[in-house]
Short mmCIF file of the C-alpha atoms (twelve columns), coordinates in Angstrom:
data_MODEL
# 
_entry.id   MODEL 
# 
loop_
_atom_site.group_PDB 
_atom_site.id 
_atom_site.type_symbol 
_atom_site.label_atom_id 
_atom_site.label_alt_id 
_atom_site.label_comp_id 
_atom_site.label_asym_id 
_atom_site.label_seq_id 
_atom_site.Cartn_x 
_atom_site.Cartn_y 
_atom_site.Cartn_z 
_atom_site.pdbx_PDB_model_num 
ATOM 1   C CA . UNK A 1   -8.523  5.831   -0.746  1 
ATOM 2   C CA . UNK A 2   -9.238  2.335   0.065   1 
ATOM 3   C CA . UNK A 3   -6.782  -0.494  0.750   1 
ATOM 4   C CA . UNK A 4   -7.441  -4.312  1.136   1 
ATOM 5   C CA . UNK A 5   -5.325  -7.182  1.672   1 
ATOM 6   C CA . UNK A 6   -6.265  -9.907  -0.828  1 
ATOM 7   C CA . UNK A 7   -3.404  -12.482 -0.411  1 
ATOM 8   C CA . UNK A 8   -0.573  -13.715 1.403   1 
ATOM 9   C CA . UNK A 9   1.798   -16.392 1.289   1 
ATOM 10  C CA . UNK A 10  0.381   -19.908 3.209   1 
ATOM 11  C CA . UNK A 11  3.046   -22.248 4.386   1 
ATOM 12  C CA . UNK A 12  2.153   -25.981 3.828   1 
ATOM 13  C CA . UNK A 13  4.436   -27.172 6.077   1 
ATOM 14  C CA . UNK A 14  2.616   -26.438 9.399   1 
ATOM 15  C CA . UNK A 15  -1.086  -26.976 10.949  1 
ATOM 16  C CA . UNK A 16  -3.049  -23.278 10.999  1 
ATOM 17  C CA . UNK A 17  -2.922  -21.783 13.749  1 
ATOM 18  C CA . UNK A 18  -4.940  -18.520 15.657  1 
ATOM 19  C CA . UNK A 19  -1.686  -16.364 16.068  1 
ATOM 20  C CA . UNK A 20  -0.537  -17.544 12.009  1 
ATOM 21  C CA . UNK A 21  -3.889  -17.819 9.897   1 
ATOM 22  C CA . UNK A 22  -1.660  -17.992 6.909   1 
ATOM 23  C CA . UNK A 23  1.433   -19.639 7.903   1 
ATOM 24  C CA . UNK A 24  3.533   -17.073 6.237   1 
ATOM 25  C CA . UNK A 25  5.800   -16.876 10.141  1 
ATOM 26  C CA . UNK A 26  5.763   -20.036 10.001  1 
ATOM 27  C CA . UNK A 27  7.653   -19.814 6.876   1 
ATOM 28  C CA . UNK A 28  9.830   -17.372 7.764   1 
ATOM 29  C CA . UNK A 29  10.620  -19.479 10.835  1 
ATOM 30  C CA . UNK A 30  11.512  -22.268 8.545   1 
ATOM 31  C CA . UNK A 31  13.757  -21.088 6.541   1 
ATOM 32  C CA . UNK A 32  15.857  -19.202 9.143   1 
ATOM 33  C CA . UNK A 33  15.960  -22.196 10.963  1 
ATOM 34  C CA . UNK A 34  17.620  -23.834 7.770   1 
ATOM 35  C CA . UNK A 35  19.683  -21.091 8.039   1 
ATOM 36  C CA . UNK A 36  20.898  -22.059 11.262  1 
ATOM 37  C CA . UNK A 37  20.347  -25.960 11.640  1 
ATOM 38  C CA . UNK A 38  18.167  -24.778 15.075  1 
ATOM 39  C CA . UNK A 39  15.067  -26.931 14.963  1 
ATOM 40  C CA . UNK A 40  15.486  -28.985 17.507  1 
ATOM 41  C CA . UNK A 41  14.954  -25.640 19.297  1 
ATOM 42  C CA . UNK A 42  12.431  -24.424 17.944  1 
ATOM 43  C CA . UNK A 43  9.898   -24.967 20.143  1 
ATOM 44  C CA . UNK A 44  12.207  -24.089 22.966  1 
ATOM 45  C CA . UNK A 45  12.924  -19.784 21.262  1 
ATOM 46  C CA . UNK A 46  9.663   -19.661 20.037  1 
ATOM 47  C CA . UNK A 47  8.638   -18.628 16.431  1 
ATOM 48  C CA . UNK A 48  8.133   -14.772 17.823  1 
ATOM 49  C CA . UNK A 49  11.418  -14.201 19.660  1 
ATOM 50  C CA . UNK A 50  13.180  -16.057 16.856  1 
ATOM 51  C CA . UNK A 51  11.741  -14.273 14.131  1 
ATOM 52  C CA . UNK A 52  12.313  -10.330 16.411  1 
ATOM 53  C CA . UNK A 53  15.733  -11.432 16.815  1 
ATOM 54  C CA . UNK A 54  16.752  -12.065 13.374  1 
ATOM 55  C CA . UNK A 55  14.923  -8.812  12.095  1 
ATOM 56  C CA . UNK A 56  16.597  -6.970  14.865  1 
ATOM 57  C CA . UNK A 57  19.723  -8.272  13.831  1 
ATOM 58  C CA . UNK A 58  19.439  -7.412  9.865   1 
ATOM 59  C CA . UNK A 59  18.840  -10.876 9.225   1 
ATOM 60  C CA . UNK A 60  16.195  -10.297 6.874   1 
ATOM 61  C CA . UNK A 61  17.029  -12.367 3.811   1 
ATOM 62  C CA . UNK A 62  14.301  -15.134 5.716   1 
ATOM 63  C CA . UNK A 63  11.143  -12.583 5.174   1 
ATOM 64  C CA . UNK A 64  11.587  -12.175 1.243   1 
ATOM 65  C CA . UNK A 65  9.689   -15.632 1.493   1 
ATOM 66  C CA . UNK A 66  7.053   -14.460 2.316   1 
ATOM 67  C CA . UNK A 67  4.842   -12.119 0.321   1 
ATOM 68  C CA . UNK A 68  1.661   -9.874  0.053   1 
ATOM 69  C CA . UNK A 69  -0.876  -8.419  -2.073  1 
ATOM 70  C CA . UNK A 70  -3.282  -5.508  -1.963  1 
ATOM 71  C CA . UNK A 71  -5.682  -3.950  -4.068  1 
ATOM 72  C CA . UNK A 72  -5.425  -0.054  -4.137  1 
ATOM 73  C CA . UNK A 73  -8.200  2.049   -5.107  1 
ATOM 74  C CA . UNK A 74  -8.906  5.709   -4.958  1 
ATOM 75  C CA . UNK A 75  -5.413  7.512   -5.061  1 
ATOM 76  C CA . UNK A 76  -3.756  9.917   -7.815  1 
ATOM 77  C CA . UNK A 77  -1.802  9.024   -10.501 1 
ATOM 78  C CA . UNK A 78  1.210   11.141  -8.854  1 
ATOM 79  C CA . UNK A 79  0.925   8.924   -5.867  1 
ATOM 80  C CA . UNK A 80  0.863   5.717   -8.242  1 
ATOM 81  C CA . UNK A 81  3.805   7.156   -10.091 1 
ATOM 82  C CA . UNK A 82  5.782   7.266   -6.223  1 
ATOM 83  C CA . UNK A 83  4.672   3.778   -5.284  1 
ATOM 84  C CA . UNK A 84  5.564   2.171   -8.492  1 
ATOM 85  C CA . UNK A 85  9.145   3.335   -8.514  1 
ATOM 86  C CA . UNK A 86  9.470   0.609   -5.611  1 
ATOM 87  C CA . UNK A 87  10.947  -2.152  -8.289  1 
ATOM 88  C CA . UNK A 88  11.009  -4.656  -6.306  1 
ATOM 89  C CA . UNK A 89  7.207   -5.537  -6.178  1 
ATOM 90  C CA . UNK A 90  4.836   -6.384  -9.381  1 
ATOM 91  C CA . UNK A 91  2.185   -4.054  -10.156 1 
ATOM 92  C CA . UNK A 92  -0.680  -4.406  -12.512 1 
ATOM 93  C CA . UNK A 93  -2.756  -0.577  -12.655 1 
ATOM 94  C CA . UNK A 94  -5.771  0.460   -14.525 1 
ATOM 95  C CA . UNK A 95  -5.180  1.419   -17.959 1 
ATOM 96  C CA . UNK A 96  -6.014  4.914   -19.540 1 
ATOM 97  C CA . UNK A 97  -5.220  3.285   -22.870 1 
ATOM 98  C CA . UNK A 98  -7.869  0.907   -22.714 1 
ATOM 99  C CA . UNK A 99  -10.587 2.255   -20.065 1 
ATOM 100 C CA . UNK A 100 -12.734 5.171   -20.850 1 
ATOM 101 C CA . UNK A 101 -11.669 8.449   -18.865 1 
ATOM 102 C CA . UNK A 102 -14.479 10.557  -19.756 1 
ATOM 103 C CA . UNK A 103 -16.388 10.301  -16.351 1 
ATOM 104 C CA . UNK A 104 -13.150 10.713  -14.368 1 
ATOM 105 C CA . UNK A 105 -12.748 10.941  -10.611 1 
ATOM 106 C CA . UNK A 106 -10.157 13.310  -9.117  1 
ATOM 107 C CA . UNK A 107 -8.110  13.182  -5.763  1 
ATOM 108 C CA . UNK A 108 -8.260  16.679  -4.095  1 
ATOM 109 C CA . UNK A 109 -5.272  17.870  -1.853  1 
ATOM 110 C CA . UNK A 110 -6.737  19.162  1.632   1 
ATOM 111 C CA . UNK A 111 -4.923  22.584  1.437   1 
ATOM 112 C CA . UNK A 112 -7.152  22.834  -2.290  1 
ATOM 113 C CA . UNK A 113 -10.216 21.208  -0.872  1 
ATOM 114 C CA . UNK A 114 -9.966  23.807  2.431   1 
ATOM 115 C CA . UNK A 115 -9.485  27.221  0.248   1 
ATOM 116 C CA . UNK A 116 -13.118 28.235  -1.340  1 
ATOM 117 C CA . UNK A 117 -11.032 30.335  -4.620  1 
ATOM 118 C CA . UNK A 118 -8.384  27.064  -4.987  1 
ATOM 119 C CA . UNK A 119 -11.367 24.957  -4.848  1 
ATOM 120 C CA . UNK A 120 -13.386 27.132  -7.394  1 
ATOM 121 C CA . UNK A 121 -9.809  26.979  -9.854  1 
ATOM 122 C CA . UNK A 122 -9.718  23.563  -9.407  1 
ATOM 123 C CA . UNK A 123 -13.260 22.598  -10.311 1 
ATOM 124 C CA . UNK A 124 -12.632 24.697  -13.527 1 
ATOM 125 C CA . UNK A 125 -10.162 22.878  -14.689 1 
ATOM 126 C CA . UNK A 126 -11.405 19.488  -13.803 1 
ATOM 127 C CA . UNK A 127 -14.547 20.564  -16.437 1 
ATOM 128 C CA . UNK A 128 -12.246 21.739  -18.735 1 
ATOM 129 C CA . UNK A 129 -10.166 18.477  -18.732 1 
ATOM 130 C CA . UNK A 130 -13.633 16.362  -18.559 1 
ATOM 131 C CA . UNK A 131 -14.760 18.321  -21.972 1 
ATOM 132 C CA . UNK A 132 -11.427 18.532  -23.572 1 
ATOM 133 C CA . UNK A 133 -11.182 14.505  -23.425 1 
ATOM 134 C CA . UNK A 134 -14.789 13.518  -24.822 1 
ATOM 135 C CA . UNK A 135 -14.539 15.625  -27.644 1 
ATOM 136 C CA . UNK A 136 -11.152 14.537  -28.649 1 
ATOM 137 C CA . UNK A 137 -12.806 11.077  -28.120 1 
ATOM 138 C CA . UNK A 138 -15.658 12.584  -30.639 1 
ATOM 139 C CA . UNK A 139 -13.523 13.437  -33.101 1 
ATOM 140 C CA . UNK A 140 -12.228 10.574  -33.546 1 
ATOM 141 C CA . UNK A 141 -8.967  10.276  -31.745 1 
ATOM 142 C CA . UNK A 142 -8.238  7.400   -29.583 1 
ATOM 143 C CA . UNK A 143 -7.997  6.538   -25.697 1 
ATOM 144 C CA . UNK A 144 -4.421  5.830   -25.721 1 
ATOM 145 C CA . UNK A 145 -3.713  9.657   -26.926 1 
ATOM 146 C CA . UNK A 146 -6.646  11.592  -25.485 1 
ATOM 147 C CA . UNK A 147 -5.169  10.372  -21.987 1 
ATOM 148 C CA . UNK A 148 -2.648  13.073  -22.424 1 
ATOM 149 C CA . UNK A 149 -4.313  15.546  -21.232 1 
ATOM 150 C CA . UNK A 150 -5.528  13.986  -17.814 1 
ATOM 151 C CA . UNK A 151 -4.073  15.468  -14.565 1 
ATOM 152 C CA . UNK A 152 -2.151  13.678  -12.288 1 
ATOM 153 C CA . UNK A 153 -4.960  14.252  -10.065 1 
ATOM 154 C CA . UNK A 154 -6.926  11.073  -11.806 1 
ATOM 155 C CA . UNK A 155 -8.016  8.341   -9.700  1 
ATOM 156 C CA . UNK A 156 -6.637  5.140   -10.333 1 
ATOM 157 C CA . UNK A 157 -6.794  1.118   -8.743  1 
ATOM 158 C CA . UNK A 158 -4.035  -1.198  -9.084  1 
ATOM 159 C CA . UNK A 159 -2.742  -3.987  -7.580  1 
ATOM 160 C CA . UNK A 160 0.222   -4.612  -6.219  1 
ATOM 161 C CA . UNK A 161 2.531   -7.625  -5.027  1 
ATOM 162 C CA . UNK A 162 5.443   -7.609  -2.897  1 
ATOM 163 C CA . UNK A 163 7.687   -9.851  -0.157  1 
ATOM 164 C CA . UNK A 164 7.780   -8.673  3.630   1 
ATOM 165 C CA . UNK A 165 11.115  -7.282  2.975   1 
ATOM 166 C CA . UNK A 166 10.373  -5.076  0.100   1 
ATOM 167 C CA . UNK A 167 7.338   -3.846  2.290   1 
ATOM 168 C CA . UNK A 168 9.354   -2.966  5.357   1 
ATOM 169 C CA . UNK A 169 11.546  -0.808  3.101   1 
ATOM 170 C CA . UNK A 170 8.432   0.837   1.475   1 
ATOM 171 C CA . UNK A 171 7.079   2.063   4.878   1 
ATOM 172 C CA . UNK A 172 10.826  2.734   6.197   1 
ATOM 173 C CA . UNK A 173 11.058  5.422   3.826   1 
ATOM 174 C CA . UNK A 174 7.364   6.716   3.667   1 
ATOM 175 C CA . UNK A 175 5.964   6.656   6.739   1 
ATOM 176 C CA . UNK A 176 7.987   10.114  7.627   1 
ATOM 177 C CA . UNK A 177 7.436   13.588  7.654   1 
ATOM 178 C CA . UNK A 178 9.696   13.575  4.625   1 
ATOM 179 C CA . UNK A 179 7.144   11.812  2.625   1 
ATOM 180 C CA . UNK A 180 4.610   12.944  0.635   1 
ATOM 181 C CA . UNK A 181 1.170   13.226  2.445   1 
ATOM 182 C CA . UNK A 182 -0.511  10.913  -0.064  1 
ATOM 183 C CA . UNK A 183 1.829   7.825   -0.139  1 
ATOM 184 C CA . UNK A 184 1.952   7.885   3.273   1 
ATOM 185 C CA . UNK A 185 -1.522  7.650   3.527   1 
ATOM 186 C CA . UNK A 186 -1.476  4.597   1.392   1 
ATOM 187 C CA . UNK A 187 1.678   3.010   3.505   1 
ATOM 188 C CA . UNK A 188 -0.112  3.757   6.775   1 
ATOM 189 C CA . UNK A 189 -3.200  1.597   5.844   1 
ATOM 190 C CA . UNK A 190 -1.034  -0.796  4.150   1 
ATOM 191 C CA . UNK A 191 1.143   -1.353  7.090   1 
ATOM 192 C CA . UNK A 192 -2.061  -1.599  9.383   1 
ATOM 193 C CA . UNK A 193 -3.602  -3.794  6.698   1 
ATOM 194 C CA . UNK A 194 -0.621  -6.469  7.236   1 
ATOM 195 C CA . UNK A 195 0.526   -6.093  10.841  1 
ATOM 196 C CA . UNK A 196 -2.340  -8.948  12.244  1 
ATOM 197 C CA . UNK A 197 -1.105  -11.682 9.824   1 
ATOM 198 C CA . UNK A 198 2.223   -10.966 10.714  1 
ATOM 199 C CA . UNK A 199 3.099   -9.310  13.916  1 
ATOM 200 C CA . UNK A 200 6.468   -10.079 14.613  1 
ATOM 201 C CA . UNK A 201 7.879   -9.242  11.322  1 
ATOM 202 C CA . UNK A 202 6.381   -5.763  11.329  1 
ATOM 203 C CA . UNK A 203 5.181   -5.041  14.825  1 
ATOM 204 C CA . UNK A 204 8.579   -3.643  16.263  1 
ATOM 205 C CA . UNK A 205 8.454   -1.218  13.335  1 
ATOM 206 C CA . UNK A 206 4.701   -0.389  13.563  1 
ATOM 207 C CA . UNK A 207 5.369   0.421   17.348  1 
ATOM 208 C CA . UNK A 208 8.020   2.647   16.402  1 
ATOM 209 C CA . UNK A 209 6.364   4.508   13.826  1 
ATOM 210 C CA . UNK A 210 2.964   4.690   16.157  1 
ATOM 211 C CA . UNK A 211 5.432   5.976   18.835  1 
ATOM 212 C CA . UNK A 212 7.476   8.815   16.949  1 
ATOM 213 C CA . UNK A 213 4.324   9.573   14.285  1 
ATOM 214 C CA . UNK A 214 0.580   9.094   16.015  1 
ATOM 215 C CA . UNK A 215 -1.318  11.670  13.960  1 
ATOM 216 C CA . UNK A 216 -0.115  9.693   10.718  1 
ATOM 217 C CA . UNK A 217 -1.974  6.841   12.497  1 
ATOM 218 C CA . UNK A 218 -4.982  8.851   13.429  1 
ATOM 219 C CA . UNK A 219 -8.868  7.489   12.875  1 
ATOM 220 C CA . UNK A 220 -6.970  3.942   10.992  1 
ATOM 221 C CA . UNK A 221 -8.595  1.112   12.058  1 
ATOM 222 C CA . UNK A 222 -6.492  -2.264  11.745  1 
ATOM 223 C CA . UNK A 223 -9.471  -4.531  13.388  1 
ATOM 224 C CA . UNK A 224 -9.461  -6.136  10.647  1 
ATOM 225 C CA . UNK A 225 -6.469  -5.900  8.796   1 
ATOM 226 C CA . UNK A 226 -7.447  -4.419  6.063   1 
ATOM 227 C CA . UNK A 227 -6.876  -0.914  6.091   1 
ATOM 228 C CA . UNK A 228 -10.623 0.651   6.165   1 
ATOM 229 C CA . UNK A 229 -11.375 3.534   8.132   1 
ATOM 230 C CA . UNK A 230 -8.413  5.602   7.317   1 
ATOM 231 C CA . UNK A 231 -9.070  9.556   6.498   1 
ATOM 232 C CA . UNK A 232 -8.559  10.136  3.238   1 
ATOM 233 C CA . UNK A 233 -8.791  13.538  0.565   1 
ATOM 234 C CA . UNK A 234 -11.555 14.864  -0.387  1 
ATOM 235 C CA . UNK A 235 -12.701 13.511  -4.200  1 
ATOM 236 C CA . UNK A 236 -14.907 14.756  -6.500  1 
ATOM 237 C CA . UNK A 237 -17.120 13.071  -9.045  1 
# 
């Protein structure tokens, strides 16, 4: 699995600035002020405690102007089919109608990948898929209907677009024990791939998820915001 940042809303409206490389707080900060006719204080609150509070307070109307997108590589098609059920968000995924699957990769669950006899079952199958699509492709039949018999297993890359508020709902709900182990995967790096461009917005729920959850966090590395250097499941060519 591998998750990188590749945009995020710039403000024009402000200088750039160490603590706000793209200006998207900045943004927030300007509308909320709008909001609430406060500029003159502005510099007074300060952008972070003014930006905590209103999050805090369920004032989060102000961070749907701002917005992100990664690109998402290396997970299943079942985990695709969670995160795309998350409507509010544009998504634009690989195609099995138009790419050639015969070389597939697949993502391997650790409790397969750990048991020798799952591992031999699953490697079966994964041939038998592998053959079963070329020479449907061989005789003739197309892409879009060979596809049909591809696991859910399949890796796929997409990429996906959404505003800060959409995003705070996506890891709300998957970063849990509740969730499956895949998509929380994927949220993890995705919340450690955003938290440096905007801290305030999604550091009081980072801490809190870090706090009650630390071996979902385990081996991430956010350096650099973009997500690399998260464990991931075992795939095979």
């Amino acid at each position: 699995m591998k998750v990188k940042l590749i945009a995020i809303t710039k403000y024009l409206g402000h200088e750039i600035e160490a603590d706000d490389p793209s200006g998207s707080e900045a943004l927030i900060e300007h509308a909320g002020r709008v909001c609430y006719h406060s500029e003159d204080s502005a510099k007074a609150e300060g952008r972070a405690r003014f930006i905590q509070r209103r999050v805090t307070e369920g004032h989060e109307s102000i961070i749907e102007h701002a917005s992100a997108s990664f690109e998402i590589s290396g997970i299943s098609r079942a985990c695709s089919h969670q995160l795309v059920r998350h409507r509010l968000a544009s998504y634009s995924q690989e195609s099995q109608r138009y790419v050639d699957m015969s070389d597939p990769e697949w993502v391997v669950p650790a409790d397969v990948a750990s048991d020798p006899e799952a591992m031999a079952l699953w490697n079966e199958f994964g041939e038998f898929s592998r053959s079963a699509y070329r020479r449907l492709l061989e005789r003739g039949v197309k892409k879009q209907d060979a596809r049909f018999l591809l696991p859910n297993a399949t890796a796929t890359r997409l990429v996906m677009t959404a505003n800060f508020r959409e995003l705070l709902h996506v890891f709300r709900l998957r970063i849990s024990p509740q969730a499956q182990w895949e998509i929380r995967e994927l949220s993890v790096q995705m919340l450690e791939a955003i938290y440096p461009f905007a801290p305030n917005v999604f550091g009081p729920l980072r801490h809190q998820l870090r706090a009650s959850y630390p071996s979902f966090f385990a081996g991430v590395d956010s350096s650099e915001g973009n997500g690399v250097g998260c464990t991931h499941p075992q795939r095979t060519p």
